[in-house]
N, C-alpha and C positions, 0 to 999 in steps of 0.2 A: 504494500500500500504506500502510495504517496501522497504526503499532502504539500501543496503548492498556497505560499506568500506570497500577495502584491504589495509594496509598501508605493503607496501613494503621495510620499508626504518627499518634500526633498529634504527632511534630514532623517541621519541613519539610524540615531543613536536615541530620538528624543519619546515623546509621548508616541508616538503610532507604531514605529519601529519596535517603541518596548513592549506594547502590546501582543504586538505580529510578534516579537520572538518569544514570549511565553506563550503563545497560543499552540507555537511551533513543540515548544518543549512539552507542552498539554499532547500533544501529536506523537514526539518522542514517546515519550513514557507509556504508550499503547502500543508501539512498535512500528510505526508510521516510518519513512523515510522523507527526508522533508526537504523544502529550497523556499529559497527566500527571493525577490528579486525586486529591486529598486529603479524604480521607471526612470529617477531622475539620471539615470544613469545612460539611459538609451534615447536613441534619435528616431523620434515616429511621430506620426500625424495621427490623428482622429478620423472616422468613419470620411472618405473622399467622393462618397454618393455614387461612386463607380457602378452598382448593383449587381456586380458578376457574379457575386454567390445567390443571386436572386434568378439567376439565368440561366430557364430550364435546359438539362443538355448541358450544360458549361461546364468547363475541367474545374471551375472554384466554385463549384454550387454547394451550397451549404458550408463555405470555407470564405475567408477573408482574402481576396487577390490582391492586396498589396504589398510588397518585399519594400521592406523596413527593417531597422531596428529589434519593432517587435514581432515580425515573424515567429521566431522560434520561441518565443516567451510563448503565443498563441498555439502555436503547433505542443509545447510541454504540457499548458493548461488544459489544452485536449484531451491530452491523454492520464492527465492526475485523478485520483481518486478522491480529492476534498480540494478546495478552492475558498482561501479567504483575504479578501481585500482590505485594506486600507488605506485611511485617508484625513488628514484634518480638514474639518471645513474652511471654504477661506468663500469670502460674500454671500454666505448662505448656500454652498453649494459645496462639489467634492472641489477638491484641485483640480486644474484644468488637465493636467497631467494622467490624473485617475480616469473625469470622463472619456478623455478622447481612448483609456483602455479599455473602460467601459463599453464604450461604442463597437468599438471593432472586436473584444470578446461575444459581445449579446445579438450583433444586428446578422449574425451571419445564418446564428440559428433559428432566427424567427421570421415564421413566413407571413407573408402578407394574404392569410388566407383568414377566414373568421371566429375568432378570437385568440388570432397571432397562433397558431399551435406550433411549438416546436422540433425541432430536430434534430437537435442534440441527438445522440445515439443509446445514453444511459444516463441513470438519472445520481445523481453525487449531492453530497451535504455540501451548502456552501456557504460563507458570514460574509458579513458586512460592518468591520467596525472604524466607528467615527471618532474621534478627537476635536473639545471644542475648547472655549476658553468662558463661552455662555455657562453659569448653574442651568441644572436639569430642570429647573421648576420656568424656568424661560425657554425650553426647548419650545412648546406648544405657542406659545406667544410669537415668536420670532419664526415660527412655520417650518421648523426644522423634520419635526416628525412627518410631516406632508412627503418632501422633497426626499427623505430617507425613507421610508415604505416605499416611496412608488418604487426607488431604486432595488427596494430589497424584491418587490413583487415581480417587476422585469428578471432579476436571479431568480427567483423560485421557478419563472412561468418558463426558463433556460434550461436550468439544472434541474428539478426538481425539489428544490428545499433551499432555505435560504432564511438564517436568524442574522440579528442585530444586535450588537454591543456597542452602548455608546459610555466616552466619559468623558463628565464633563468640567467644565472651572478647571481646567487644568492652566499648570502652570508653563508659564511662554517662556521663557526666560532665569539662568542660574542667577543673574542679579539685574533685580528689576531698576535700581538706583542708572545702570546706563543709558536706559533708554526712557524714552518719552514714552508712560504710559501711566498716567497718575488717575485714569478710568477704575484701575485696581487696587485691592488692597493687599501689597507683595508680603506682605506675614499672611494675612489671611490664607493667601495661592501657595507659601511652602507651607503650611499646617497641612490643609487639605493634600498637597502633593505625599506629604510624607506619611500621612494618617489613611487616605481615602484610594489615595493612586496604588496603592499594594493590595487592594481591595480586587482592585480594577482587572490589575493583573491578576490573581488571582480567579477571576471571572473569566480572562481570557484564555490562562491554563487548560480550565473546565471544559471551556467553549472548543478547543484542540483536540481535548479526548471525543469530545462528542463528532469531532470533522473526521474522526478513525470510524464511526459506527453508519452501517447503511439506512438510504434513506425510508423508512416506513413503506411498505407498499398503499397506494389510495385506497 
């Protein structure tokens, strides 16, 4: 079994990254074999409307026709047995870096027939987890939970399964004293990083062992 990390975020090391690698080690510890892979790392576009996996007869039918970057990230995620994404939000949305994976993971499998059915081949657990700097009691305010469902519903209606971990109020920055950002309150964000973010991870270990176990039959 393998399970396959997106990190979304361009940094390595920070909130999403530590998530994705406990999620990974949640993985580990079921006997999962696992890869990680950091989009900011590679050179690719988002969906280019080309629609050649939409084109009956076509050698890329049900398959993404563009060579890029991410090619073989998409060809790996094909063939993985658990798939989980990350991503901080940044304007109320994933990074731009995540959607355009987004795009070109999900549009190849879904056909424009009615009620999108898809094509994928098999059906795999898949997650979705978010990094914010919003408290959770403002996610529903700020329309967060809107824009993360449909995203998680698009995975489910792909893969077959598809949970959400979010967390939130986290902390931006090791010292808030350098930057302009006196919106927060930087004791307040390392109390909570140090008290709540272990929690998180934690959750996301959990969430690893569960991306090892098959998806429920309908």
């Amino acid at each position: 079994m393998r399970i396959m990390a997106i990190n979304g975020s361009p940094r390595k090391k920070w909130n999403t990254a530590s998530l994705l690698g406990q999620a990974l080690e949640g993985a580990k510890s079921r006997g999962a074999a696992v890869e990680i892979v950091h989009l900011y790392d590679l050179d690719f576009k988002g969906c280019v409307s080309c629609f050649e996996c939409k084109r009956i007869g076509g050698k890329n039918y049900g398959h993404c026709a563009v060579k890029d970057g991410l090619t073989p990230v998409l060809e790996r995620a094909a063939a993985a047995d658990g798939l989980i994404v990350g991503t901080p939000v940044y304007f109320g949305a994933e990074t731009g870096e995540t959607r355009s994976f987004l795009e070109r993971l999900c549009f190849p499998y879904l056909t424009y027939t009615p009620g999108y059915a898809a094509i994928f081949p098999r059906k795999i657990p898949t997650a979705l987890v978010y990094t914010m700097n919003i408290p959770e009691a403002a996610v529903p305010q700020w329309g967060y939970d809107i824009f993360m469902e449909r995203m998680r519903g698009v995975m489910a209606r792909t893969f077959g399964a598809c949970e959400l971990l979010l967390a939130t109020d986290t902390m931006q920055f090791d010292d808030y004293d350098k930057y302009l950002s006196t919106v927060w309150d930087a004791a307040a964000k390392r109390k909570r990083h140090e008290e709540v973010f272990p929690e998180d991870c934690a959750k996301a270990f959990a969430l690893g062992e569960r991306l090892t176990e098959p998806v429920p039959a309908a």
